[in-house]
C-alpha positions as a Markdown table, in Angstrom:
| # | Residue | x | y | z |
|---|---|---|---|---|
| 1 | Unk | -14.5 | -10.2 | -15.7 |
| 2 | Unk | -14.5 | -6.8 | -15.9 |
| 3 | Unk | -13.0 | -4.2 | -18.3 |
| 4 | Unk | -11.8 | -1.7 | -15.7 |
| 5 | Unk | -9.3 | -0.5 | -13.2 |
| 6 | Unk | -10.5 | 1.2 | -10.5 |
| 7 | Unk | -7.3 | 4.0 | -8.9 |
| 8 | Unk | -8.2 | 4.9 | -5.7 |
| 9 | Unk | -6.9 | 8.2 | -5.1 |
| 10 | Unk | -6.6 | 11.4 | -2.7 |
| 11 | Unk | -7.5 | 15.0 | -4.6 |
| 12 | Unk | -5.0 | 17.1 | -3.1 |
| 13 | Unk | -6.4 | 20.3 | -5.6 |
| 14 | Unk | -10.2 | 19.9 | -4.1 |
| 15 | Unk | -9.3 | 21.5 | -0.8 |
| 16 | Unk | -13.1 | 20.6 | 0.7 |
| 17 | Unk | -12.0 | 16.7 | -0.6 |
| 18 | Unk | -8.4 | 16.6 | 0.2 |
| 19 | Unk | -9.0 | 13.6 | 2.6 |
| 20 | Unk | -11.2 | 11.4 | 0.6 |
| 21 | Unk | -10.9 | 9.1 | -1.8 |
| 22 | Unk | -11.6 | 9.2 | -5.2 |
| 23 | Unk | -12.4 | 6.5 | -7.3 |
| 24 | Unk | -11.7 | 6.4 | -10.8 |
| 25 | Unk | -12.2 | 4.1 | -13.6 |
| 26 | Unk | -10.1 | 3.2 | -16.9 |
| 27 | Unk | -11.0 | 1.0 | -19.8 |
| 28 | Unk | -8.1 | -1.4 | -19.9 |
| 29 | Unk | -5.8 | -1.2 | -23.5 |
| 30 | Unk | -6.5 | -4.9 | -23.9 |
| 31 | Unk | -10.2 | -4.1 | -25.2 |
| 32 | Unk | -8.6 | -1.2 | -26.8 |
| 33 | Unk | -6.0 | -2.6 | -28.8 |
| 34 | Unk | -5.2 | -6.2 | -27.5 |
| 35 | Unk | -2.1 | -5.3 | -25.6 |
| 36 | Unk | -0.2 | -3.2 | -23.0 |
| 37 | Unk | 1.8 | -0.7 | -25.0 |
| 38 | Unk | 5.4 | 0.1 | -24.3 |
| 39 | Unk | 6.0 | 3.8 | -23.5 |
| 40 | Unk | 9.8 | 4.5 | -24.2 |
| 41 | Unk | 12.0 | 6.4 | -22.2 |
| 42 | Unk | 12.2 | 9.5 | -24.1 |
| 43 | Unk | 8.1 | 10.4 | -23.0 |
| 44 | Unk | 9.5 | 9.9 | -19.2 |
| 45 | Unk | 12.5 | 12.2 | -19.8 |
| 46 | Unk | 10.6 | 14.7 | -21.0 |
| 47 | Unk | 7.8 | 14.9 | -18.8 |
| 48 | Unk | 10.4 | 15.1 | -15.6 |
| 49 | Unk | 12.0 | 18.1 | -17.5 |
| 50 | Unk | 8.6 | 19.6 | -17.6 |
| 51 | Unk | 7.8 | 18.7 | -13.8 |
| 52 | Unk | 10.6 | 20.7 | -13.3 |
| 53 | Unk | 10.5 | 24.1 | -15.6 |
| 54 | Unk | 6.6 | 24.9 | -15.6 |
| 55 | Unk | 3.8 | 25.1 | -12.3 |
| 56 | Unk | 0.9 | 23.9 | -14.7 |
| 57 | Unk | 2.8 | 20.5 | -14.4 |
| 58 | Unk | 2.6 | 18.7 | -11.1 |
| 59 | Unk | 3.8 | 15.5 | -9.1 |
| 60 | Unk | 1.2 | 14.5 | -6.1 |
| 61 | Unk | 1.6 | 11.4 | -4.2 |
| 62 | Unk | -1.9 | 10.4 | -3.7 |
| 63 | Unk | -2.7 | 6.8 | -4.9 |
| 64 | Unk | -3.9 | 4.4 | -2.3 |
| 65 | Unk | -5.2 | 1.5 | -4.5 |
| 66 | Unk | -5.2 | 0.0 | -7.9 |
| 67 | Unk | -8.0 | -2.2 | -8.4 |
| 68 | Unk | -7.4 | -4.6 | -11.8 |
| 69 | Unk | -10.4 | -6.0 | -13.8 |
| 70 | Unk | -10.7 | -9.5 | -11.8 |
| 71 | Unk | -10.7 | -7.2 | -8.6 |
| 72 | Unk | -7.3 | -8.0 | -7.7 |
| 73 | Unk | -5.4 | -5.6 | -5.7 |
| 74 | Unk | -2.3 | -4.5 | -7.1 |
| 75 | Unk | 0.7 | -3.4 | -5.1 |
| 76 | Unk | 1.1 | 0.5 | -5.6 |
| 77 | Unk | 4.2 | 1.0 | -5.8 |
| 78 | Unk | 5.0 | 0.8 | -9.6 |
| 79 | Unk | 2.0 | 2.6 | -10.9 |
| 80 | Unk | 1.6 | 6.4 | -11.8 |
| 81 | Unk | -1.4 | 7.3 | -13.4 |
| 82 | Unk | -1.2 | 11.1 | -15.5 |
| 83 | Unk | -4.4 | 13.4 | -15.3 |
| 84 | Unk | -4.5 | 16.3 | -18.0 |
| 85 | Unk | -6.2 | 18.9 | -19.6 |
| 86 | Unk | -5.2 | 20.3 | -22.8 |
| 87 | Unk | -6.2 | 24.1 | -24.2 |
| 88 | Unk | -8.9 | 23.0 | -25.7 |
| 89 | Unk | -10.6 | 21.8 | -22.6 |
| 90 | Unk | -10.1 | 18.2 | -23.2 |
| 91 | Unk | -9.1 | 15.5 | -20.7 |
| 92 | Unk | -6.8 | 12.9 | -20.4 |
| 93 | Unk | -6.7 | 10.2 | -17.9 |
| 94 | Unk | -3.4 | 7.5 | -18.3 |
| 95 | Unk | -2.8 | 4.9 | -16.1 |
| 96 | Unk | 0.6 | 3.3 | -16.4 |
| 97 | Unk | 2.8 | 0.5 | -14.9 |
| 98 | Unk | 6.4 | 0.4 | -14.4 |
| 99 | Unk | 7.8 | -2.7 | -15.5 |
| 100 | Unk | 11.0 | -4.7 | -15.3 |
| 101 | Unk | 14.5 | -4.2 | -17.0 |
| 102 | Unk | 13.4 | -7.7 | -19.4 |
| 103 | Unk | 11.7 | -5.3 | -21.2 |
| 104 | Unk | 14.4 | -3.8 | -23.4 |
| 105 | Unk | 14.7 | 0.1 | -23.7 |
| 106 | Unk | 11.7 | 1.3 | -22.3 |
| 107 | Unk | 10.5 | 2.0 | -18.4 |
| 108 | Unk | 6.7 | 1.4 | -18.0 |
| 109 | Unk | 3.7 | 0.1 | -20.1 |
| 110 | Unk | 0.2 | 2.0 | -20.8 |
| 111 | Unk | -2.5 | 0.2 | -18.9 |
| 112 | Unk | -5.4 | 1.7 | -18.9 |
| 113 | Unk | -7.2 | 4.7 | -20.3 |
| 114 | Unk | -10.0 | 7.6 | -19.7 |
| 115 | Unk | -12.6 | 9.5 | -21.5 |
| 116 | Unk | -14.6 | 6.7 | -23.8 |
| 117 | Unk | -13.3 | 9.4 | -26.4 |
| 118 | Unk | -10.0 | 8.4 | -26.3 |
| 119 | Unk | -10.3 | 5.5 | -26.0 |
| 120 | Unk | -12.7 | 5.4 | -29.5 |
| 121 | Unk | -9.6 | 7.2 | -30.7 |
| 122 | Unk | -6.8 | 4.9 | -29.7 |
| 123 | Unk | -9.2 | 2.1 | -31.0 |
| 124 | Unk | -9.4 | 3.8 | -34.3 |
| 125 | Unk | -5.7 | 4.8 | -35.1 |
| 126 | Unk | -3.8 | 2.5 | -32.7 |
| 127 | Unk | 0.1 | 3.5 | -32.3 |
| 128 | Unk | -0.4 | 7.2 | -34.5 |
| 129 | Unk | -3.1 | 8.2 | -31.5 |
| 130 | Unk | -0.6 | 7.1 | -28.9 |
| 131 | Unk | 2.4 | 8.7 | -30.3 |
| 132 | Unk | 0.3 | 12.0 | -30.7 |
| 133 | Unk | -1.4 | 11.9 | -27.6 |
| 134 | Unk | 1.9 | 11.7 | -25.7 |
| 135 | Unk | 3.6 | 14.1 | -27.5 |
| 136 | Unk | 0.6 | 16.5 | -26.8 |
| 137 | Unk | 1.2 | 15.6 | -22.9 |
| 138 | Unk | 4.6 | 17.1 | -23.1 |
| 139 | Unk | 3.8 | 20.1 | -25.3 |
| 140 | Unk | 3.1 | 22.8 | -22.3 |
| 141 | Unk | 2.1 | 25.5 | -24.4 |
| 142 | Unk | -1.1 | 23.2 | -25.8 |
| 143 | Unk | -1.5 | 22.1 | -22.2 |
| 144 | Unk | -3.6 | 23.7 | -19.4 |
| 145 | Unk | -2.1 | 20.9 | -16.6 |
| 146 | Unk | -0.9 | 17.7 | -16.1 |
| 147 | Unk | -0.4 | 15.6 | -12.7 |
| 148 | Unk | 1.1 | 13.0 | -12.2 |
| 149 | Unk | -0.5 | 10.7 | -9.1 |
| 150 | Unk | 2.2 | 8.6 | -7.8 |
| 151 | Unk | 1.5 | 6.3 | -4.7 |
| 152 | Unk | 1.3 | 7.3 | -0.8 |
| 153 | Unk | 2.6 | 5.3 | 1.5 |
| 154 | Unk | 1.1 | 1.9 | 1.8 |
| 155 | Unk | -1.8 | 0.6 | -0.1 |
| 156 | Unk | -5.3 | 0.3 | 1.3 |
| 157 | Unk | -5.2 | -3.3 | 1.1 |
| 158 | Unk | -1.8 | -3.6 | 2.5 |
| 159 | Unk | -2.7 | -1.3 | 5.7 |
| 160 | Unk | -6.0 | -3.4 | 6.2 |
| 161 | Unk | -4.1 | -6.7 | 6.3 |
| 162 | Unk | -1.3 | -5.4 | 8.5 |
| 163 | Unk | -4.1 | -4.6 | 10.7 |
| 164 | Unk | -6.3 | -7.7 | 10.6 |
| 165 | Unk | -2.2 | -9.3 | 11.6 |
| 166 | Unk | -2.3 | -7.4 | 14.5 |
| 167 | Unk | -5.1 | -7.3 | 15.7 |
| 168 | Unk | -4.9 | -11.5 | 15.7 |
| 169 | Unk | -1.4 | -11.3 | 17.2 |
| 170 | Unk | -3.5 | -9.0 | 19.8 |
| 171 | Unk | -6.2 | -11.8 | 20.2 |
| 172 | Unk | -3.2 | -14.1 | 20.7 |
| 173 | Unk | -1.5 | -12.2 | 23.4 |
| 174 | Unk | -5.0 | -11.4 | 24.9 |
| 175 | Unk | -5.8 | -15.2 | 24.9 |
| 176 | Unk | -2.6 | -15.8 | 26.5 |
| 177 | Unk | -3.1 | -13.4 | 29.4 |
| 178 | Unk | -6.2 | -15.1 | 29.7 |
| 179 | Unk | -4.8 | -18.7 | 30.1 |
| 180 | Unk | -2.1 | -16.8 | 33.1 |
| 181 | Unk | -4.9 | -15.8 | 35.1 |
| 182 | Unk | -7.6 | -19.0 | 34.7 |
| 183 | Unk | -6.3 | -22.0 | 36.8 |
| 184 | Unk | -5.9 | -25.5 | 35.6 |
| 185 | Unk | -7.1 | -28.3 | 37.6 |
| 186 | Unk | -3.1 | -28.5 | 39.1 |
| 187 | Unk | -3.8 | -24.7 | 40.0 |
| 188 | Unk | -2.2 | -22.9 | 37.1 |
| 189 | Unk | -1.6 | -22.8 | 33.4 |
| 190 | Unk | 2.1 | -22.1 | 33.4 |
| 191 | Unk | 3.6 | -23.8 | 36.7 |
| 192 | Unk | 6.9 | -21.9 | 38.1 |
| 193 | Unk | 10.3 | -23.8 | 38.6 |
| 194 | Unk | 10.6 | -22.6 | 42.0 |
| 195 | Unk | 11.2 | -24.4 | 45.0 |
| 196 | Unk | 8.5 | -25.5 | 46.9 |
| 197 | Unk | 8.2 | -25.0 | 50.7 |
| 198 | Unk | 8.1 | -28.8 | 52.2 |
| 199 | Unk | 6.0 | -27.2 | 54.7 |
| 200 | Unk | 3.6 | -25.0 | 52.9 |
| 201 | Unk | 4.1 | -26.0 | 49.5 |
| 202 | Unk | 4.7 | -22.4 | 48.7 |
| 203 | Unk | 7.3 | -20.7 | 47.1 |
| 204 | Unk | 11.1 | -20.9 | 48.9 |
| 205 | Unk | 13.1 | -17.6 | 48.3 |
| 206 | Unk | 16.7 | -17.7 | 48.6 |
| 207 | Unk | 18.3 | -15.1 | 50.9 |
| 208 | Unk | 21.5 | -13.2 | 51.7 |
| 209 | Unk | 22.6 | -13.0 | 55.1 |
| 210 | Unk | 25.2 | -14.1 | 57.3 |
| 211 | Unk | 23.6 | -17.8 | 57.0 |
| 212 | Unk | 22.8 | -17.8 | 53.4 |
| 213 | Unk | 19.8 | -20.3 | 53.1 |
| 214 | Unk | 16.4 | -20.5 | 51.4 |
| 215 | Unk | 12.7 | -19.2 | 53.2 |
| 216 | Unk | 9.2 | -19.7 | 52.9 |
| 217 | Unk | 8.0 | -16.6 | 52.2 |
| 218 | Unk | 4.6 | -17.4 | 53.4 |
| 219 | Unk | 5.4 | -19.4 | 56.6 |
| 220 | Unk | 8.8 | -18.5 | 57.5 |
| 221 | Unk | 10.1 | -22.0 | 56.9 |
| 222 | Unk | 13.7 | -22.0 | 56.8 |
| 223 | Unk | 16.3 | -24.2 | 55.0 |
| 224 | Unk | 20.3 | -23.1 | 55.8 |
| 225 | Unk | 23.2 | -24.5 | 53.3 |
């Protein structure tokens, strides 16, 4: 088992790499400090005010994959992970989950974390580094940026599975046209209803005239009602 988990994200600001993906890795908070902790609404509200008043804070939809420590792939769409740099040059690298209304008065859990300085940090002080870290991450005078990665469209893993689905419902359908054009040893895999010619043993076609009647389209044999 590992101690990691891997985001898999676009990088939007690198112009040269805005197409390729990224992989970063986070030390999870269980080796850290045994548990996930609870970041309360109040951080959130904060940072969305922010988002919205200053340019050095930014929202980029970028994330493709989330990769856990047992390489299990993780659905997207609740995850954001938070990439700053502070004034004094340092970075900070968050990754966090949103969780479920059990979990009274708060709206998503700290996962995982990046530099090892931090996290020797959040080992040392527990809760006082978190508090203080996150109150740093809304202070915009003390910060140089801060973006928040949320997820783009489908996942990576979700997109390849869609495709391995069709491309075996394509197999299917391509195995299918197969079986319509290679005979059985009655002359065909799937027989028509149609009438057969007592003549020919072709295919009788019913037709509209003043005798209405059925007729062998191959030798002209005729049946009138």
């Amino acid at each position: 088992m590992s101690n990691f988990f891997s985001v898999f994200t676009y990088t939007p600001w690198e112009n040269l790499n805005s197409q390729i993906l990224t992989e970063v890795k986070l030390l999870s908070l269980k080796n850290i400090i045994k548990s996930f902790p609870v970041i309360e609404l109040g951080f959130f509200d904060d940072l969305l005010s922010n988002l919205y008043k200053f340019k050095h804070y930014s929202w980029v939809e970028s994330i493709k994959r989330i990769v856990g420590p047992d390489k299990e792939d993780y659905d997207i769409i609740p995850w954001n992970f938070i990439w700053a740099m502070d004034r004094d040059g340092r970075i900070f690298q968050f990754l966090i989950q949103k969780v479920k209304k059990e979990i009274k008065n708060s709206q998503a859990i700290l996962v995982a974390l990046a530099p090892p300085e931090l996290a020797k940090l959040f080992e040392q002080y527990k809760e006082e580094a978190i508090l203080r870290t996150l109150s740093l991450l809304n202070d915009p005078k003390k910060m140089n940026f801060l973006m928040v990665l949320a997820p783009k469209g489908k996942s990576i893993a979700e997109e390849q599975q869609m495709l391995q689905i069709n491309e075996k419902d394509l197999e299917s359908l391509q195995f299918v046209n197969t079986l319509k054009q290679m005979p059985n040893i009655k002359g065909q895999w799937f027989p028509t209803f149609d009438v057969k010619c007592p003549n020919c043993n072709g295919p009788l076609k019913e037709v509209y005239t003043h005798e209405v009647g059925l007729v062998c389209q191959r030798c002209g044999f005729k049946r009138v009602k």
